[in-house]
C-alpha positions as CSV (number, residue, x, y, z in Angstrom):
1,X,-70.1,-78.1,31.2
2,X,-71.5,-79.9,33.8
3,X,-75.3,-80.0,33.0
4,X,-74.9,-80.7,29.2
5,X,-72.6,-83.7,30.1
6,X,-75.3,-84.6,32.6
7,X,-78.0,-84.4,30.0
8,X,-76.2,-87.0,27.7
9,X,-75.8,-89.2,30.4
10,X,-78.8,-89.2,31.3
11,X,-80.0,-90.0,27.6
12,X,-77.4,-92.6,26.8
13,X,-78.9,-94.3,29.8
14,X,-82.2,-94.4,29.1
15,X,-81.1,-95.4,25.7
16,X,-79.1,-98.2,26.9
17,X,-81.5,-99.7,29.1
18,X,-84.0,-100.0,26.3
19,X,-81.7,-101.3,23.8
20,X,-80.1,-104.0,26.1
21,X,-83.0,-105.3,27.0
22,X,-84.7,-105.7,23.6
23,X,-81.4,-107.2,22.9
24,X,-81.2,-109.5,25.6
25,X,-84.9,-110.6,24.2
26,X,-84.5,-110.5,20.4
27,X,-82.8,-113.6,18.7
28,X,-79.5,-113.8,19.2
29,X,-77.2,-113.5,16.0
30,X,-80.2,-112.0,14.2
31,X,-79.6,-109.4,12.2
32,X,-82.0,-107.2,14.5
33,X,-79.9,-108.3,17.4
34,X,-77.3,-106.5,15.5
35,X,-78.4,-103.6,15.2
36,X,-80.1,-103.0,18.6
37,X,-76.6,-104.2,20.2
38,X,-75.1,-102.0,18.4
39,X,-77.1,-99.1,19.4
40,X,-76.9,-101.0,23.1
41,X,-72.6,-100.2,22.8
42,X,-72.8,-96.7,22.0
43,X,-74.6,-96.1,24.3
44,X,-73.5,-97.7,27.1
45,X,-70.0,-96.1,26.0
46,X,-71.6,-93.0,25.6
47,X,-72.7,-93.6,29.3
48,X,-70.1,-95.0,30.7
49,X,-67.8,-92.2,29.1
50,X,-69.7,-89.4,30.4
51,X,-70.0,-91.1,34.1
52,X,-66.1,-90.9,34.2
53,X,-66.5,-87.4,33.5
54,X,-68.7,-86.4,35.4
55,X,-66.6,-88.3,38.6
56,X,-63.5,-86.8,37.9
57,X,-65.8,-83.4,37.6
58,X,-67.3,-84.2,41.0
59,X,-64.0,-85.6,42.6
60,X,-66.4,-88.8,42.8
61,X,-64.3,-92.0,43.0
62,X,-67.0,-94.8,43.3
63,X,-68.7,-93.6,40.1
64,X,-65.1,-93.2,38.2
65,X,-64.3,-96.8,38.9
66,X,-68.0,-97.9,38.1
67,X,-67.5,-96.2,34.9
68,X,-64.3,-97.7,33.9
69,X,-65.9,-101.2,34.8
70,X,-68.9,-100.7,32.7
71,X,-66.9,-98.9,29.6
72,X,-64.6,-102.1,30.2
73,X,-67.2,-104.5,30.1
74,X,-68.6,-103.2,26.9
75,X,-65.7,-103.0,25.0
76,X,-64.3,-106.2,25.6
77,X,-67.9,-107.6,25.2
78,X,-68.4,-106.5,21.8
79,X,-64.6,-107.1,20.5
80,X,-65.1,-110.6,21.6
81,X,-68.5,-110.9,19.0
82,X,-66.8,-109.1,16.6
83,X,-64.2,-111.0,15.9
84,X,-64.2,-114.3,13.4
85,X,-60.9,-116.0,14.2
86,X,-59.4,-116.7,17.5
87,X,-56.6,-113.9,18.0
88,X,-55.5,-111.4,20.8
89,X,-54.4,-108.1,20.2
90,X,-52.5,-105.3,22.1
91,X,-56.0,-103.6,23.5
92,X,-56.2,-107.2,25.5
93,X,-53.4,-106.6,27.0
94,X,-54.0,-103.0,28.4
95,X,-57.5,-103.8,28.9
96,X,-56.6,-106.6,31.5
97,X,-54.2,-103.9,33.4
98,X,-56.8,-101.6,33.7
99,X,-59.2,-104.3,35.1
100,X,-57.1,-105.2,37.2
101,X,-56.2,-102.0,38.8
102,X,-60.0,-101.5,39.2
103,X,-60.5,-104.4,41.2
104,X,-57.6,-103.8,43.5
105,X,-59.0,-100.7,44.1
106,X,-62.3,-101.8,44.7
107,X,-61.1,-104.5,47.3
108,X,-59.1,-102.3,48.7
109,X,-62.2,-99.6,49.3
110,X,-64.6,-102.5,50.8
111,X,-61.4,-103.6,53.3
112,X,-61.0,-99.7,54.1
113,X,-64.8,-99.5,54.5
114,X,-64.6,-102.2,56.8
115,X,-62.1,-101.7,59.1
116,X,-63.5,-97.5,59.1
117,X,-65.8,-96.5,62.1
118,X,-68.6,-96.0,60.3
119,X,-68.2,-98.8,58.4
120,X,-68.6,-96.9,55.0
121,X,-65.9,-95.7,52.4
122,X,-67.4,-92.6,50.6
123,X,-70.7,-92.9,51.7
124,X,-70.8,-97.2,50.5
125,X,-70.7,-100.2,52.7
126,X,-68.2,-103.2,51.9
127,X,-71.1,-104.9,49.9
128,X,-70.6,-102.6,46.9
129,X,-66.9,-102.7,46.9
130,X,-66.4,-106.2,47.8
131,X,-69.3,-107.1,44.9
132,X,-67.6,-104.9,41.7
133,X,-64.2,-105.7,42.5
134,X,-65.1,-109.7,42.3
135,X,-66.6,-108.5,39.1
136,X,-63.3,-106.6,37.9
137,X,-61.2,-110.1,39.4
138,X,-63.5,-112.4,38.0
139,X,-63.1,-110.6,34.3
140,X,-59.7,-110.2,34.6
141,X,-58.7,-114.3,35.6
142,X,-61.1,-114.7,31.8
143,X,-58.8,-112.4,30.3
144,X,-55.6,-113.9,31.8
145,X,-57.0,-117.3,30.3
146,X,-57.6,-115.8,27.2
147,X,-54.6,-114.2,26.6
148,X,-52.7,-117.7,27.8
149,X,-54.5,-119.6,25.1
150,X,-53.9,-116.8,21.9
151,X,-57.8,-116.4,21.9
152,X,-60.9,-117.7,22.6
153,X,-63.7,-119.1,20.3
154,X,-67.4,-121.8,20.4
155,X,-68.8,-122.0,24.0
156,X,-66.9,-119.4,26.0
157,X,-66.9,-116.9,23.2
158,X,-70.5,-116.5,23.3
159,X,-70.4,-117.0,27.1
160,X,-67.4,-114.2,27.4
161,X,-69.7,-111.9,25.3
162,X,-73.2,-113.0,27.2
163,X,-71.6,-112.6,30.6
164,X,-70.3,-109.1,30.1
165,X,-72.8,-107.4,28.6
166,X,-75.5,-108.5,30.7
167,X,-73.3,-107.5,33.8
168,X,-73.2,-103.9,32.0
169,X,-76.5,-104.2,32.0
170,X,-77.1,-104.8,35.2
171,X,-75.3,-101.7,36.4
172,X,-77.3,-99.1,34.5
173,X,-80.1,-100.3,35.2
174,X,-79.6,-100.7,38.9
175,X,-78.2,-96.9,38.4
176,X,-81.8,-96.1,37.3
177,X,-84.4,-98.5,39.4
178,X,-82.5,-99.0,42.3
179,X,-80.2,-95.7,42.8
180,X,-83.2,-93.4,42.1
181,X,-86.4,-94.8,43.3
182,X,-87.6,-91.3,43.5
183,X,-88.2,-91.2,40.0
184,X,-90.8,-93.4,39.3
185,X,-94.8,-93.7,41.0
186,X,-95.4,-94.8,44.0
187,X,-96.7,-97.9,43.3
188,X,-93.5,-99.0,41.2
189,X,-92.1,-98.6,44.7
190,X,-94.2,-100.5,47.0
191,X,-95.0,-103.4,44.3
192,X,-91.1,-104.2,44.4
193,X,-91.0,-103.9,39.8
194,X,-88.4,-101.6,40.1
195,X,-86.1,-104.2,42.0
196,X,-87.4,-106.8,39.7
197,X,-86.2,-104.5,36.5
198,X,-82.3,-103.9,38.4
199,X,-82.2,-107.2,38.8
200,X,-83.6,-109.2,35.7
201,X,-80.1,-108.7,33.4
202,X,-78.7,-111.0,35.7
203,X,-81.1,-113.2,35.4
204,X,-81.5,-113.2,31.6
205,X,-77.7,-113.6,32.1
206,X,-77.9,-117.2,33.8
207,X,-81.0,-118.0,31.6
208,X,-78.6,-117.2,28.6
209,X,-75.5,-119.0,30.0
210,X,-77.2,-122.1,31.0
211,X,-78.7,-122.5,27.4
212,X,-74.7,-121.8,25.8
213,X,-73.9,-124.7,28.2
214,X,-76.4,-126.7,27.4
215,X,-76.2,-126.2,23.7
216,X,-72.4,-126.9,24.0
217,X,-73.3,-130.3,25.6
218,X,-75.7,-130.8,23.0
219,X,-73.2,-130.1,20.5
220,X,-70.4,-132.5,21.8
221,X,-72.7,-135.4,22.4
222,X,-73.7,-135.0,18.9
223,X,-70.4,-135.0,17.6
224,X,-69.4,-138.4,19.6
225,X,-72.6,-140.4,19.1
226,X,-73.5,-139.4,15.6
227,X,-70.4,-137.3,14.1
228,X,-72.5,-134.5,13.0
229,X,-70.6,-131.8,11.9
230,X,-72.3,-129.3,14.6
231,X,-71.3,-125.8,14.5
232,X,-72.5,-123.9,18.2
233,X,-72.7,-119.9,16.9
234,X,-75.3,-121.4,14.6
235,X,-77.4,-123.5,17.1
236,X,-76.9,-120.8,19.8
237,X,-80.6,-118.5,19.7
């Protein structure tokens, strides 16, 4: 079962690298961003899904809890675009205690990696650990919030959607340029592209929240000099 499984991993992503960053280029609330996010969520579930597999396959716990986050992250990420009126369903709810167990888990790993002799927890350093479990706590406090207020909607809608996805983003393709170097040429090596590449979803990510802020800003200031009647999903790009 093992190298089929591995196959569609592989392919989903591939897939998902291309599709979230054409997404992450292409207008946003486009129709073609749309469809190429859609293609993005299948599959990064697709991957995501078959990298929780594979762990459990492997007895590989880092890669189980990576999975989880990143299948997390995607579904949450595309619930929140999807829906039109602010609202909280039973899903929110389990998703936040899964999220939460993953980050406890992950803190807990980077402590034991710590504290260990070799200063490694299943071949990773703190770094890792410590890093996705902030992640995991960082989403969960959002969805505690969320869940406190019945919803969400304007400004941190789109910046609960941005956020997530490009972090999703950022883990497959780090899984790809900076996991396996050995894959590309040489000179993709030495020229540093490759760490470029992991690392530009987080940047698109604080390009794209620091125009959602901005627009927000833009929005209100309208709204109390002028009373214009601004509506942020539609001055958003």
């Amino acid at each position: 079962m093992r190298s089929p499984l591995l196959l569609l991993h592989i392919i989903a992503g591939t897939l998902g690298m291309l599709t979230g960053f054409v997404a992450a280029f292409l207008l946003k609330g486009s129709r073609r961003h749309g469809v190429v996010g859609n293609a993005f969520v299948v599959s990064m579930l697709i991957l995501s899904t078959s990298a929780v597999l594979l762990a459990i396959m492997k007895s590989q716990p880092t890669n189980l809890l990576g999975g989880t986050l990143t299948f997390y992250l995607v579904t949450t990420a595309w619930l929140t675009a999807r829906r039109t009126a602010q609202q909280t369903t039973v899903f929110d709810w389990g998703a936040l205690l899964v999220i939460l167990a993953v980050g406890v888990i992950q803190v807990t790993y980077g402590l034991e990696a710590a504290m260990s002799q070799t200063g490694l927890k299943y071949g990773y350093s703190p770094a890792p650990y410590f890093l996705m479990g902030s992640v995991a706590l960082l989403a969960a406090t959002g969805d505690i919030r969320m869940l406190a207020r019945g919803g969400i909607a304007g400004a941190p809608r789109l910046a609960r959607h941005l956020w997530r996805m490009c972090f999703a983003l950022f883990i497959a393709a780090s899984s790809i340029f900076l996991a396996r170097p050995q894959l590309f040429p040489a000179f993709l090596r030495k020229t540093g592209a490759l760490l470029f590449l992991s690392f530009l979803p987080l940047l698109l990510m604080v390009f794209w929240l620091i125009r959602v802020r901005f627009t927000n800003a833009q929005a209100r200031k309208g709204l109390t000099v002028g009373g214009a009647n601004l509506v942020l999903a539609g001055r958003t790009p």
